[in-house]
C-alpha positions in Angstrom: -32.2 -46.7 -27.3 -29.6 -44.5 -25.9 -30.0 -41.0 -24.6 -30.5 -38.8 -27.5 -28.1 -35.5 -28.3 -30.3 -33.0 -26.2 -29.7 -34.9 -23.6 -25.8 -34.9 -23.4 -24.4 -33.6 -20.4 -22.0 -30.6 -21.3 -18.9 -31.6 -22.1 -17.0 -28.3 -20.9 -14.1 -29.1 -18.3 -14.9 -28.8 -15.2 -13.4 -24.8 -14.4 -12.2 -24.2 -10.7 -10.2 -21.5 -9.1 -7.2 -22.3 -8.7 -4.0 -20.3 -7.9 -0.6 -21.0 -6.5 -0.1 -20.2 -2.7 2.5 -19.2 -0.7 4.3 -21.8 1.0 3.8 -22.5 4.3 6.2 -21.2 6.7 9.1 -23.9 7.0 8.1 -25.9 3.9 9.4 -25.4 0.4 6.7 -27.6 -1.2 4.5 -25.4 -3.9 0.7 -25.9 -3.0 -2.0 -24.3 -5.3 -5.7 -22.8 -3.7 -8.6 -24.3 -4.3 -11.3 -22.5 -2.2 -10.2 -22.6 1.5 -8.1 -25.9 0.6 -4.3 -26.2 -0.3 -3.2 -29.0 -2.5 0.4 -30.2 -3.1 0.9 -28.5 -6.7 2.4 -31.8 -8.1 -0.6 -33.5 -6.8 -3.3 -31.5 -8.5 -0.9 -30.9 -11.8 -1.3 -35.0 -11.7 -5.2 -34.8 -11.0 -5.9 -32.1 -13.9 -4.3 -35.0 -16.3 -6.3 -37.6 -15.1 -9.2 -35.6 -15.1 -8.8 -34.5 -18.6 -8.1 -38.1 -19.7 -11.2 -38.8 -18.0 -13.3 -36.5 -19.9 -11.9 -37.5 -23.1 -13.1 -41.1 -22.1 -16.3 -39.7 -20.7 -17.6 -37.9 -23.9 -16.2 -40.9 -26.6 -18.4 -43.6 -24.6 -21.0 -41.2 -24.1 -20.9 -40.3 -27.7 -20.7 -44.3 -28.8 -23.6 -45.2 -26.4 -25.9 -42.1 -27.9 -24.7 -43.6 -31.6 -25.6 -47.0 -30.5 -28.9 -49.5 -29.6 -28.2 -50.5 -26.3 -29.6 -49.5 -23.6 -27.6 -50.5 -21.0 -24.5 -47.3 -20.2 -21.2 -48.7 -21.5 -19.5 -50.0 -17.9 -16.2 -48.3 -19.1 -18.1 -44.9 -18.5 -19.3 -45.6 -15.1 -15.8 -46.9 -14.2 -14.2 -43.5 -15.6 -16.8 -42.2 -13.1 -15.8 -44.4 -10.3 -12.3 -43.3 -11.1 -13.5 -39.4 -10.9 -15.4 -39.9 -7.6 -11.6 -41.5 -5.9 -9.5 -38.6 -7.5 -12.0 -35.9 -6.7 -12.0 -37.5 -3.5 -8.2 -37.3 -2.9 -7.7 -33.9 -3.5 -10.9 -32.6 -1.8 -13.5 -31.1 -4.8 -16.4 -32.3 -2.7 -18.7 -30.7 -4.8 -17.5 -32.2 -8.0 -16.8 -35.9 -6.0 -20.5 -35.5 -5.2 -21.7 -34.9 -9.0 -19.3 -38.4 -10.2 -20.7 -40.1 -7.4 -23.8 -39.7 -8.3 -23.7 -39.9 -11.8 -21.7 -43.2 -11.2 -25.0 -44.0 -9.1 -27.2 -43.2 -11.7 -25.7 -45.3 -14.4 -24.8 -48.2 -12.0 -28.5 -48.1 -11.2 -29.5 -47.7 -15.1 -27.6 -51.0 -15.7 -29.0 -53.0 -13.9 -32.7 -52.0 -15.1 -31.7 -51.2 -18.7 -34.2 -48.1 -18.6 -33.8 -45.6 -20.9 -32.8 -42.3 -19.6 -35.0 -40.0 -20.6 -33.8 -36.9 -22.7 -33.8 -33.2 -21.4 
């Protein structure tokens, strides 16, 4: 059986700091701060889509899976995660890369075992 509802990972988007910077001396390209990191503003305007579409995808297969008798996680979840963990990559949110990756790691591992996760 599939995870049950207290066990659903919070669905909230994933909030970071981010603000527009000044441009660097020289360059008329608009960045936007994340931490100590400057990303191209077109860049991480093109990452908060994907990332949005991601979640969407996230919570419906999450939500199908927890509806649903198999065991196994839906692959199409573990490849949004896959997905997550290159995109987080790209831009540099180590910290959320890290969670995807090992939530991708999780699930991979799940499927292959069909174990249920146990609920929180």
């Amino acid at each position: 059986m599939a995870p049950t509802a207290a066990g659903q990972a919070d669905t909230a988007a994933v909030q970071t700091s981010a603000t527009p910077a000044q441009p660097a001396p020289g360059t008329h390209e608009s960045q936007v701060r994340i931490g100590e990191r400057l990303i191209d503003a077109e860049l991480f305007e093109i990452f908060n889509a994907e990332a949005a579409q991601s979640r969407v995808r996230m919570n419906e297969d999450w939500s199908s899976w927890q509806a649903s008798d198999e065991l196994r996680a839906p692959e199409s979840l573990v490849r949004t995660l896959h997905t997550l963990v290159g995109t987080t990559r790209h831009v540099g949110l180590v910290q959320v890369r890290g969670i995807a990756a090992s939530l991708e790691k999780l699930l991979l591992k799940q499927r292959e075992t069909s174990v249920e996760l146990p609920a929180a």
